[in-house]
N, CA and C atoms as a LAMMPS dump frame, in Angstrom:
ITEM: TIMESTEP
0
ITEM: NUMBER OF ATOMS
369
ITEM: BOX BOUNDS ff ff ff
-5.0000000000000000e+02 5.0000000000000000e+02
-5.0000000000000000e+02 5.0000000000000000e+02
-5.0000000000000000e+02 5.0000000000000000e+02
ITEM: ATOMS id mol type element x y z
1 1 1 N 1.011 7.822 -21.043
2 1 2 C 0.783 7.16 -19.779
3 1 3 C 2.066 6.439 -19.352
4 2 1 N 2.632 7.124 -18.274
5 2 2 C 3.776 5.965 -17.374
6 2 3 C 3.395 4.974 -16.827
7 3 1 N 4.216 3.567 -17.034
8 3 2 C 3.505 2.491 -16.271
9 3 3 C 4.978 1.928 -15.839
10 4 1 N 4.815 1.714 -14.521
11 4 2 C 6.145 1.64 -13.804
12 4 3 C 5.441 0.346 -12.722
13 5 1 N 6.169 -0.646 -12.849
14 5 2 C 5.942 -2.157 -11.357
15 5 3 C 4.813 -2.272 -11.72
16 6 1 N 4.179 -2.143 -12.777
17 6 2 C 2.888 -2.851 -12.84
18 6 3 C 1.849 -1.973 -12.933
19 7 1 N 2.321 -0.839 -12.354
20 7 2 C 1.066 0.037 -11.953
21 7 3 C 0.73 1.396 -13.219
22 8 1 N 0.065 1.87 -13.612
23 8 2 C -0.139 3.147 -14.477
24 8 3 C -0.499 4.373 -13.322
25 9 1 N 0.811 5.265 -13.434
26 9 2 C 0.829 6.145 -12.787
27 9 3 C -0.267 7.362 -13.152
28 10 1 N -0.951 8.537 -12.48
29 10 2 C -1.855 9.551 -13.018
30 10 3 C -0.896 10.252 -13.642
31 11 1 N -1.714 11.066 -14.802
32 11 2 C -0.687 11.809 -15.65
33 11 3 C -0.781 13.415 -14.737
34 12 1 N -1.671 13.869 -14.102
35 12 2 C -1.291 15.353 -14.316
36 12 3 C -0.858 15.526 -13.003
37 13 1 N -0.211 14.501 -12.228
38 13 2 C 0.025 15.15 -10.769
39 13 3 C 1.493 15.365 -10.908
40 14 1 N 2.527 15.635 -9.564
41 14 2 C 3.726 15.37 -9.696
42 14 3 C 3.97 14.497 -9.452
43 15 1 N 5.493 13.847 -10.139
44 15 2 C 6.081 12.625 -10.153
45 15 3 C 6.044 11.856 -8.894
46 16 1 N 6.785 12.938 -7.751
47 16 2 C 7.135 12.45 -6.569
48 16 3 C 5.344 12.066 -5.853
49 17 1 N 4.597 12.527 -6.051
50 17 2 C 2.94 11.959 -5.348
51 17 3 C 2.571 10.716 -6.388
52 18 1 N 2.797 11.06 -7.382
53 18 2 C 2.28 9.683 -8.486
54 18 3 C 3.332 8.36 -8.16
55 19 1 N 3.893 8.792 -7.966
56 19 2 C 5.065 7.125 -7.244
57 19 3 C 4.532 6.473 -5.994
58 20 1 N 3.587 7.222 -5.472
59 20 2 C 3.32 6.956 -4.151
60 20 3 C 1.688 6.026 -4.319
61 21 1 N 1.385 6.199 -5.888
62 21 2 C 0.44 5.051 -5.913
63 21 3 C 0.721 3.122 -6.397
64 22 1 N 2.422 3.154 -6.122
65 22 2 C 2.969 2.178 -6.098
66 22 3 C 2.642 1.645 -4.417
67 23 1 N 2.411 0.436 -4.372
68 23 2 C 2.243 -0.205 -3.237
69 23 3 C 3.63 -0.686 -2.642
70 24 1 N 3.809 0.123 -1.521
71 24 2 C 5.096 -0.303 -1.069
72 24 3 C 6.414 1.316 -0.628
73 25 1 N 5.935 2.416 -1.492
74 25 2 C 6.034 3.364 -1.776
75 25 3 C 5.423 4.57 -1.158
76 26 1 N 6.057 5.397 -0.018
77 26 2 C 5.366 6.315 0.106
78 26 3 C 6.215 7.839 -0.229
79 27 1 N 5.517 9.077 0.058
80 27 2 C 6.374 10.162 0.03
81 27 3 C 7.191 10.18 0.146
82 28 1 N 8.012 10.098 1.307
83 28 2 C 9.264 10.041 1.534
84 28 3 C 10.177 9.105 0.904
85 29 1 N 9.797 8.097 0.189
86 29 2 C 10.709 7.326 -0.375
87 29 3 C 10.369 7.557 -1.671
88 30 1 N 9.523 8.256 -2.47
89 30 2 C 9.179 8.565 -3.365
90 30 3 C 10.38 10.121 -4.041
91 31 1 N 10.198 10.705 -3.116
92 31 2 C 10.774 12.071 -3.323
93 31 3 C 12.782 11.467 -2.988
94 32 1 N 12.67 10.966 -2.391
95 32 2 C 14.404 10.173 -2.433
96 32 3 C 14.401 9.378 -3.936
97 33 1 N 13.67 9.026 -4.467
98 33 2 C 13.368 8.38 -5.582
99 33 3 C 13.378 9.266 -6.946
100 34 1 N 13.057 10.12 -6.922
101 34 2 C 13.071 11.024 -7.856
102 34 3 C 14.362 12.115 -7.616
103 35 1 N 14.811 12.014 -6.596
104 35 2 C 16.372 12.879 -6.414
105 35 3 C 17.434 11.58 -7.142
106 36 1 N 17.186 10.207 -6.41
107 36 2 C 18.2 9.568 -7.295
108 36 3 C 18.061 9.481 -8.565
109 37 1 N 16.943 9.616 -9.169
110 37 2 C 17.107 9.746 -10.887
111 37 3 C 17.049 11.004 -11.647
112 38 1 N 17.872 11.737 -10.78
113 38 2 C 17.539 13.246 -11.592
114 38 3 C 16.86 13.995 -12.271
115 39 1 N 16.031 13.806 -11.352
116 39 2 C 14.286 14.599 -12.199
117 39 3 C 14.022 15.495 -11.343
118 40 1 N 13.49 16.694 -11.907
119 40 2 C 13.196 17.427 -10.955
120 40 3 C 11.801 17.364 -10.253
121 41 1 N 11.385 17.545 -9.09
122 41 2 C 10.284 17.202 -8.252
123 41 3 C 9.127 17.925 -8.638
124 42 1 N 9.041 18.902 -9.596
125 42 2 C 7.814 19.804 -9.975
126 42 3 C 7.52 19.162 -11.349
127 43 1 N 8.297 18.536 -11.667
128 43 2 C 7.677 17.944 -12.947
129 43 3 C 6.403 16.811 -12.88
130 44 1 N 5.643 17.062 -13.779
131 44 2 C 4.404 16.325 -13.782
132 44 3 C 4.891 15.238 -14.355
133 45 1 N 3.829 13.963 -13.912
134 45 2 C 3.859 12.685 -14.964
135 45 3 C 3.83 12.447 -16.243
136 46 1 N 2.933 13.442 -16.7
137 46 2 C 2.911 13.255 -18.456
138 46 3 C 4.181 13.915 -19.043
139 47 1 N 4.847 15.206 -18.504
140 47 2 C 5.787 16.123 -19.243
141 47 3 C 7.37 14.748 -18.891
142 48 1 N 6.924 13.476 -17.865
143 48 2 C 8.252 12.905 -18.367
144 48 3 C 8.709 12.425 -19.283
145 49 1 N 10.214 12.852 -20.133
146 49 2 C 10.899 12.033 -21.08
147 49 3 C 11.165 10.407 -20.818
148 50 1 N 11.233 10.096 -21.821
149 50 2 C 11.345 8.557 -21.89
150 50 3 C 12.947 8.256 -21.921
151 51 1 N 13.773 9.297 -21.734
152 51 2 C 14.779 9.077 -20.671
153 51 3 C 14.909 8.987 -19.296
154 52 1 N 14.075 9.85 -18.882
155 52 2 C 13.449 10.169 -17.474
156 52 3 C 12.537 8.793 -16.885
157 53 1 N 11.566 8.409 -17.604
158 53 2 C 11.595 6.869 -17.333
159 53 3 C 11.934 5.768 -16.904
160 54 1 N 13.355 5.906 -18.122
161 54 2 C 13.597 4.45 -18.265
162 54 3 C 14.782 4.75 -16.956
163 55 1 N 15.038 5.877 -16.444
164 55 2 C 16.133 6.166 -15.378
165 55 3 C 15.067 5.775 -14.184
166 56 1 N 13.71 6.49 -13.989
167 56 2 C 13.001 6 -13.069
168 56 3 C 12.998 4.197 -12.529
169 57 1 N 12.812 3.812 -13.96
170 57 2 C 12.661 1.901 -13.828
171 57 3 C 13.8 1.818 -13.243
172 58 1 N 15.402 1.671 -13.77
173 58 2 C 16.763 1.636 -12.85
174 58 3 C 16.279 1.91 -11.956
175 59 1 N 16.157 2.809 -11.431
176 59 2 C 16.113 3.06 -10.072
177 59 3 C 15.55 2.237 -8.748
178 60 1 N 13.822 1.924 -9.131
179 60 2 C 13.02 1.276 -8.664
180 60 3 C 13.64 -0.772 -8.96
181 61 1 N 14.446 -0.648 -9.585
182 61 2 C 14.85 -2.258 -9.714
183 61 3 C 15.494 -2.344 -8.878
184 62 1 N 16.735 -1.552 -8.997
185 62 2 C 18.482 -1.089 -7.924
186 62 3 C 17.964 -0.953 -5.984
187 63 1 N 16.192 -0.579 -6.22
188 63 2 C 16.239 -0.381 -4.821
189 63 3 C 15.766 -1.115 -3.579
190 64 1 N 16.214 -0.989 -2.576
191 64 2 C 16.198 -2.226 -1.768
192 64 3 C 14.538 -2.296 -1.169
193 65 1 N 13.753 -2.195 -1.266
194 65 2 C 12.272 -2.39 -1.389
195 65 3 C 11.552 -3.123 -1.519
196 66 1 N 10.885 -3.487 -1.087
197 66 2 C 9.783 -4.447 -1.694
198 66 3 C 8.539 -4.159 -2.179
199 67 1 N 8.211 -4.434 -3.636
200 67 2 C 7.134 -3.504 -4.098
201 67 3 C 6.071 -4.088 -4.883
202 68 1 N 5.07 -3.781 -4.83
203 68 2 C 4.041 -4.644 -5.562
204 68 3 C 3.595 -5.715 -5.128
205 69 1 N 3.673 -6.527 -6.128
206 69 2 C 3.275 -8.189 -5.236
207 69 3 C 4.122 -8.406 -4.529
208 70 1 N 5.706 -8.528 -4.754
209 70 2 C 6.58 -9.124 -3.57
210 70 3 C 6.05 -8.636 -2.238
211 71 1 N 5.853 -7.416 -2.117
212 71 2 C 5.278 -6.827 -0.677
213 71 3 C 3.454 -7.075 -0.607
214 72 1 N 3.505 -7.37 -1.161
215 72 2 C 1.349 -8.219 -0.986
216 72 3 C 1.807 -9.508 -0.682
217 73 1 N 2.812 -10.306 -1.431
218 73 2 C 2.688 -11.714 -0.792
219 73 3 C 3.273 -11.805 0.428
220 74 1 N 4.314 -10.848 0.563
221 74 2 C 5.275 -10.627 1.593
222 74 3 C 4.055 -10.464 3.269
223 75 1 N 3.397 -9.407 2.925
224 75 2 C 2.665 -9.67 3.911
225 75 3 C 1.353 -10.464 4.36
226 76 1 N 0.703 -10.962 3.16
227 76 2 C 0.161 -12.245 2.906
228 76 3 C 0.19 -13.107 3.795
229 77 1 N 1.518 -14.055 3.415
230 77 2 C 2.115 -14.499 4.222
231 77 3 C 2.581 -14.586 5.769
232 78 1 N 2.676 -13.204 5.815
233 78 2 C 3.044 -12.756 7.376
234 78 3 C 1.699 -13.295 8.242
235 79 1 N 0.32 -12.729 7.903
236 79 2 C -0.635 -13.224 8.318
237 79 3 C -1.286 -14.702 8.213
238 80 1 N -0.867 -15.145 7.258
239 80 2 C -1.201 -16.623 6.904
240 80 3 C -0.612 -17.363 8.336
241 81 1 N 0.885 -16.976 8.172
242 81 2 C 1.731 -17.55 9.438
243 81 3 C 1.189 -17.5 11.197
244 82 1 N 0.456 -16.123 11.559
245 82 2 C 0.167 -15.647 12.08
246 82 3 C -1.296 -16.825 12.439
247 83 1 N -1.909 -16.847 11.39
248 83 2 C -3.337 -17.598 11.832
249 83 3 C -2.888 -19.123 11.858
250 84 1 N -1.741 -19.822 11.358
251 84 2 C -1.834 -21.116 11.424
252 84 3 C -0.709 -21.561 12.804
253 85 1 N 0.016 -20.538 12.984
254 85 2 C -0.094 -20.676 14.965
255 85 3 C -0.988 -20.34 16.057
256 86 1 N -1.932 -20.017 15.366
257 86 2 C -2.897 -20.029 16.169
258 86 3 C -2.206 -18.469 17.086
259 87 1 N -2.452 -17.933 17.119
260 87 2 C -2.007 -16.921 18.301
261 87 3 C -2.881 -15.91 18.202
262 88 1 N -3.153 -14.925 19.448
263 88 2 C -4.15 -13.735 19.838
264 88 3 C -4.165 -13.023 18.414
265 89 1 N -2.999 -12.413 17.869
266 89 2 C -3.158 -11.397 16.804
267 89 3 C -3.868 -12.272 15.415
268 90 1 N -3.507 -13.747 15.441
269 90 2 C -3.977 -14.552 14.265
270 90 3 C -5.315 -14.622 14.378
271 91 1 N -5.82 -14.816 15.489
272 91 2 C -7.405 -15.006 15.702
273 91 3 C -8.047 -13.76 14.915
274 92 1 N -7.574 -12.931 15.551
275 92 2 C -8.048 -11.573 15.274
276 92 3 C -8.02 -11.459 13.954
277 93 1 N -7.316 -11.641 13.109
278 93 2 C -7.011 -11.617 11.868
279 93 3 C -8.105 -12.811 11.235
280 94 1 N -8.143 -13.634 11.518
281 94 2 C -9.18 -14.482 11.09
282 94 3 C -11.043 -13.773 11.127
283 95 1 N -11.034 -13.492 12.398
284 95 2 C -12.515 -12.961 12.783
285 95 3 C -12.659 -11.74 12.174
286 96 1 N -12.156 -11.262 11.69
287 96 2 C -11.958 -9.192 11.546
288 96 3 C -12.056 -8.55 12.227
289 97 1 N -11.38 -8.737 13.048
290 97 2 C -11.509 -7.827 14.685
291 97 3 C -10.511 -6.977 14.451
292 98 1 N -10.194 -5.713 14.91
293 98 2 C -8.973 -4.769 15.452
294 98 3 C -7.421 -5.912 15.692
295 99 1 N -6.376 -5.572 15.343
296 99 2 C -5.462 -6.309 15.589
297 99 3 C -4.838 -5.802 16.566
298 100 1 N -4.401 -4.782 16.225
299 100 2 C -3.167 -4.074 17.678
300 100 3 C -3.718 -3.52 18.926
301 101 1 N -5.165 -3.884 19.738
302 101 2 C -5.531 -3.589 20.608
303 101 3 C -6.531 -3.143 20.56
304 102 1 N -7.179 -2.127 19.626
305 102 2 C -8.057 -1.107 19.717
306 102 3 C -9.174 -1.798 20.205
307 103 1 N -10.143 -1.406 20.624
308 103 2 C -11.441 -1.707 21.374
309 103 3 C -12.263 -2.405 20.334
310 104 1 N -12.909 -3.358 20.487
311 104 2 C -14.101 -3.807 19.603
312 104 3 C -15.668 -3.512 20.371
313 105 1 N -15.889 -2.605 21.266
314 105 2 C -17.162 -2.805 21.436
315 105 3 C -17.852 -1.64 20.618
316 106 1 N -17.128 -0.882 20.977
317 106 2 C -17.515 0.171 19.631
318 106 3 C -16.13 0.766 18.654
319 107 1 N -16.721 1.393 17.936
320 107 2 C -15.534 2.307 17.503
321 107 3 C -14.997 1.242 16.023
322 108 1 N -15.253 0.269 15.942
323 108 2 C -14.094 -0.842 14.888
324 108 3 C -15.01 -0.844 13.721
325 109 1 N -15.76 0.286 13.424
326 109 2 C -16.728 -0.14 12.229
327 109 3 C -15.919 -0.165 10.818
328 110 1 N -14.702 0.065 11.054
329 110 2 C -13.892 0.158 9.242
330 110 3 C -13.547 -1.053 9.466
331 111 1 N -12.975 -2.02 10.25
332 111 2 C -12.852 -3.589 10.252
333 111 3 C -13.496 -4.129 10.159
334 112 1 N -14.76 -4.252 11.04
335 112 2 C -15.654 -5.106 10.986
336 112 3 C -16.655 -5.085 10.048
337 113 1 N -16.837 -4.048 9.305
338 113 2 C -18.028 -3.583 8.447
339 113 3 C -18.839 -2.742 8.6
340 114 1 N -20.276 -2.522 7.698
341 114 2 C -21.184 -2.019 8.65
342 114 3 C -22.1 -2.961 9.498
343 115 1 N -22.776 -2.213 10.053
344 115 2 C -23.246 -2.836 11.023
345 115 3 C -24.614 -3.81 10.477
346 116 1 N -24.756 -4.6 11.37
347 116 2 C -25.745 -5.943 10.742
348 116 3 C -26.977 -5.543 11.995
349 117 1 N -28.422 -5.591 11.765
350 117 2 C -29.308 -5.633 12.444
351 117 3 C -29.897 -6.733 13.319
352 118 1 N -29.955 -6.247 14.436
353 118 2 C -30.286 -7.633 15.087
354 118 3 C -31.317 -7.634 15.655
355 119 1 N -32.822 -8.834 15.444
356 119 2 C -34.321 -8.244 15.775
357 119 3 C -34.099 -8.747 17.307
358 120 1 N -34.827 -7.596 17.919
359 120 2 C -34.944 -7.678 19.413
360 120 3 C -35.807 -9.2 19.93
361 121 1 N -35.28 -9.151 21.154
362 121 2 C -36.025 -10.801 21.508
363 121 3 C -37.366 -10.434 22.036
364 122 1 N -38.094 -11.428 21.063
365 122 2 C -39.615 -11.215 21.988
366 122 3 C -39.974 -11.771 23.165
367 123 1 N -41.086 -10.718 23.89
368 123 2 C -41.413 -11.33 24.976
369 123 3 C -42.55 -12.292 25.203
């Protein structure tokens, strides 16, 4: 088992998709990631040497990124800031509403949750 920033990578995929379950990390910086440490991109997670590794870790230290927690508190923060000025996107962030515009009358059920029942008013 590789365990790289904290995280335990899957063993039977390729390197360059298994980097990408680092937070902070996607394909494309994944596969630049595995060219700078000279590995080849078809190699699976488990078949890496523990030279191949410990070149992976260099790499991921050396790079200008923010990964893991630094980038969870990093944006943490961003929103913390966001709600204690009080501003449109902070609200939103507070209530669980859509942030960047999208509609809340319908459509926002992955933000808001599912839906809650509400008993009709009697007459």
């Amino acid at each position: 088992m590789v365990r790289l920033v904290g995280v335990d990578l899957p063993r039977n995929k390729r390197i360059s998709y298994s980097l990408t379950y680092i937070h902070g990390i996607g394909i494309t910086s994944a596969k630049k990631i595995v060219e700078t440490a000279n590995i080849s991109p078809e190699k699976r997670t488990n078949d890496l040497t523990t030279e191949e590794t410990i070149a992976l870790r260099e790499v991921l230290e050396n790079i200008d990124l923010k990964l893991e927690g630094d980038l969870r508190r990093f944006n943490g923060l961003n929103i913390k800031r966001l709600n204690e000025i009080n501003c449109h996107r902070g609200k939103r962030h507070r209530n669980s509403l859509p942030v960047r515009g999208q509609r809340s009358r319908t459509n926002a059920r992955s933000r808001r949750g599912s839906k809650k029942t509400v008993t009709g008013k009697k007459k």
